[in-house]
C-alpha positions, 0 to 999 in steps of 0.5 A: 482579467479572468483566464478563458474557459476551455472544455476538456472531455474524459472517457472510460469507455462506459462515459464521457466526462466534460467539464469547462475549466480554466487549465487541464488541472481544474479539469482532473481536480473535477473529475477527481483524479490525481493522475494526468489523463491527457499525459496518456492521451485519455483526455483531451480539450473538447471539440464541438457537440453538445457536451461542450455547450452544455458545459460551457452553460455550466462552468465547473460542473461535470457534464456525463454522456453514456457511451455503452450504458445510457447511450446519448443520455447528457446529464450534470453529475458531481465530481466524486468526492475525494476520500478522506484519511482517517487518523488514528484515535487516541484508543487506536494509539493506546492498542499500538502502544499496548501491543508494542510492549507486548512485543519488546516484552516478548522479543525479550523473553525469547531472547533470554530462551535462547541463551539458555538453550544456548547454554544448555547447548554449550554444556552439552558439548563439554559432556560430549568432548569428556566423554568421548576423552573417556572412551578413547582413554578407556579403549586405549587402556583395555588395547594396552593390556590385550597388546601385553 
């Protein structure tokens, strides 16, 4: 035996959606939302009016009232088709794929920038330290003749 149809009604302020489903999912699948409206009190199971005659003439079709635009107008629309993911295309993989080597060729060479200025580094700092042995050495040296 086919479920019973009930009438649930959706509201944004501007409209007022009414559909004539079977169970409060079909309802939001018409509507074309994916959060529970009647969780948060938004949507309810229809009362009497003649939104809900005109849906139960018309099971499965959106029924909108303007609320604050087209006021009292009643009229069947279509629920808003659900947007569609789009792969990526072969061409699209192939940029990816071009512009991740791109990258590893490039992490690699700044990689390898890095260690020679880290080199570079390094050996700067031997200078440093002989050089500043020399000074000492040198200052000690001249301190050392100007004592005697």
């Amino acid at each position: 035996m086919a479920r019973a149809l009930k009438v649930f009604s959706y509201s944004d302020g501007f409209h007022s959606w009414t559909v004539a489903a079977t169970s409060r999912a079909k309802a939001l699948e018409a509507w074309g939302v994916k959060r529970d409206l009647f969780k948060d009190g938004s949507a309810v199971e229809a009362a009497e009016g003649p939104d809900k005659e005109a849906a139960l003439k018309a099971p499965g079709e959106l029924i909108e009232r303007g609320l604050s635009v087209d006021i009292g107008k009643v009229e069947e629309t279509r629920a808003p088709k659900a947007a569609k993911t789009r792969r990526p295309s072969a061409k699209d993989l192939a940029r990816v794929e071009l512009l991740e080597e791109e990258l590893a060729e490039l992490d690699a060479a700044q990689k390898r920038e890095t260690q020679a200025l880290e080199a570079r580094r390094a050996e700067l700092e031997r200078e440093a330290a002989a050089m500043v042995k020399r000074q000492v050495k040198a200052a000690d040296a001249l301190r050392a003749k100007l004592s005697r």
